[in-house]
N, C-alpha and C positions, 0 to 999 in steps of 0.2 A: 915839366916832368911828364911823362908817358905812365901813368894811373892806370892799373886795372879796375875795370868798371864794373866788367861781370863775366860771369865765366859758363858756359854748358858743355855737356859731354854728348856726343853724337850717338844715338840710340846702342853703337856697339860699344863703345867707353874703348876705342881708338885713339879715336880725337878729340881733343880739349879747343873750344872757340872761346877765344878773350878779346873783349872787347874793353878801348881805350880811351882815354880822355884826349888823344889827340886825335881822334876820329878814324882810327884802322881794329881791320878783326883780324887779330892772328888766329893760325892753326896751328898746334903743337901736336906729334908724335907721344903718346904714352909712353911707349914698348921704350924709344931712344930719347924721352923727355927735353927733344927739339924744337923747337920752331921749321915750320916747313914751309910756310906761306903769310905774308900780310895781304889783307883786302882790303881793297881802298873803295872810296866811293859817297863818303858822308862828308858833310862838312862843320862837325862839332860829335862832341861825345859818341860813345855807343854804349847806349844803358839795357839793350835788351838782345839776345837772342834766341833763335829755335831753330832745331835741326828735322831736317824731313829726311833720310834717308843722305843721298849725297847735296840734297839743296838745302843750305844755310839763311835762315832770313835771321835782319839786321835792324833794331829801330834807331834812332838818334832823335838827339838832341835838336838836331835840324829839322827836323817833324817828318823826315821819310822812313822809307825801309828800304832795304835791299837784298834782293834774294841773288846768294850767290851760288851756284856751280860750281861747285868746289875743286869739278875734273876737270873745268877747263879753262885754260889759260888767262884769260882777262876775267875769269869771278863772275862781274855784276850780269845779270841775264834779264834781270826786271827792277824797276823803280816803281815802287807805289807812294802813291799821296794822296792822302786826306786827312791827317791830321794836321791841326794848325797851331800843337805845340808838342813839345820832346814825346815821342814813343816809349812808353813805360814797361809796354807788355805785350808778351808774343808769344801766341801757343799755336802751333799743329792742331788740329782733329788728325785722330788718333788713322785712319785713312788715309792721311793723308790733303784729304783734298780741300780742306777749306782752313783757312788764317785767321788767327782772332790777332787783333791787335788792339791794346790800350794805350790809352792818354793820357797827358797832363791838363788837354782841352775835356775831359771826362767823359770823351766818346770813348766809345766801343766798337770798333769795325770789324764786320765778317770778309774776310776776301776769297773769292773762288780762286783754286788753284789755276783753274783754265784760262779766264778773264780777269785780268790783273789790272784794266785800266781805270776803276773805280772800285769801293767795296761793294759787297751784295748787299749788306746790311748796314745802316748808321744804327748804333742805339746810343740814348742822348740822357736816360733815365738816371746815371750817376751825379751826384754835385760835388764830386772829387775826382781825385787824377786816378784812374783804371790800370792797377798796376799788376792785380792779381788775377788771371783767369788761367780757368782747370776743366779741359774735356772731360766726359764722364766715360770712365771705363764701360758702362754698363748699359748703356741708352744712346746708340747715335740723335748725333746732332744737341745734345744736351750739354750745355755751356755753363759753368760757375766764373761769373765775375765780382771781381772784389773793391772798392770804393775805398780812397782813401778818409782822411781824418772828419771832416765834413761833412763824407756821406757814411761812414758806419755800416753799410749795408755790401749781403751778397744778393746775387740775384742769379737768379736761375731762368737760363734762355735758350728756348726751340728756336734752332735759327734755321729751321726748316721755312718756320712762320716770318720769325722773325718778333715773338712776343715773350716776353718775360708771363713767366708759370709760378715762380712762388719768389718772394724774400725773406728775409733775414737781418734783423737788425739786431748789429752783433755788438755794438756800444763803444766799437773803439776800431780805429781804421782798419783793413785788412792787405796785408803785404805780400801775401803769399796763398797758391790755393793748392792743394794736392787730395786727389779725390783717393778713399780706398779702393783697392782691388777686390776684397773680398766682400 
């Protein structure tokens, strides 16, 4: 069966990105609540997406990502790898230019939007799978990550530096992070 796994809307609420348990990301049309395109490119689940503008990243199951170009033809533009189990979690900085990605191996990778052939930052401080993390509207480069059942904790990370600035030990996993705007 072809499962929906997870769903994001592209910062205009155009386009809907659903990702599948047989390893493709659709794009659906709002306005004509179509399908317009599948991306291929993983080989197991897709548990995680983020939209940057027109470039789509992709985590799996298979412990990659893949950013896809959504204007052009064959999609996949970049493969990143470092994680060495399923992709849980995928946020933008709000710029644009730098990728957080989490784990079920309980890392946390910074990726440069420029340099995609390694992360800029490992952080390793989680003892759960990294499924929550949320740029901060209000502070470049300031990063909340979220730890699942194990580790209880958020953490709060200059990835300027690359150092974790405060915690939070919230007593019960955290699944989701969304920072206020005001």
């Amino acid at each position: 069966d072809n499962i929906i796994t997870v769903v994001n809307f592209n910062q205009e609420g155009t386009t809907l990105g659903v990702g599948t348990n047989n390893a493709d990301v659709e794009l659906w049309d709002i306005a004509t609540g179509s399908k317009t395109r599948t991306l291929k490119g993983h080989l197991a689940r897709v548990g995680s997406l983020a939209w940057n503008g027109k470039l789509l990243a992709s985590g799996s199951r298979d412990s990659s990502i893949r950013l896809h170009d959504t204007r052009t033809p064959h999609g996949v533009v970049a493969t990143l790898d470092g994680h060495q189990q399923e992709v849980c979690g995928l946020k933008w900085s709000l710029d644009g230019a730098q990728l957080a990605s989490g784990g079920n191996d309980n890392l946390l990778h910074i990726w440069d939007s420029r340099q995609r052939h390694e992360p800029r930052l490992r952080l390793s401080a989680h003892t759960a799978a990294v499924k929550a993390i949320g740029w901060s509207p209000h502070q470049s480069g300031l990063l909340a990550s979220g730890g699942g059942t194990a580790d209880r904790t958020i953490r709060f990370w200059n990835t300027s530096i690359g150092e974790c600035v405060n915690t939070i030990d919230t007593k019960s996993q955290i699944c989701s992070m969304l920072w206020s705007v005001n």
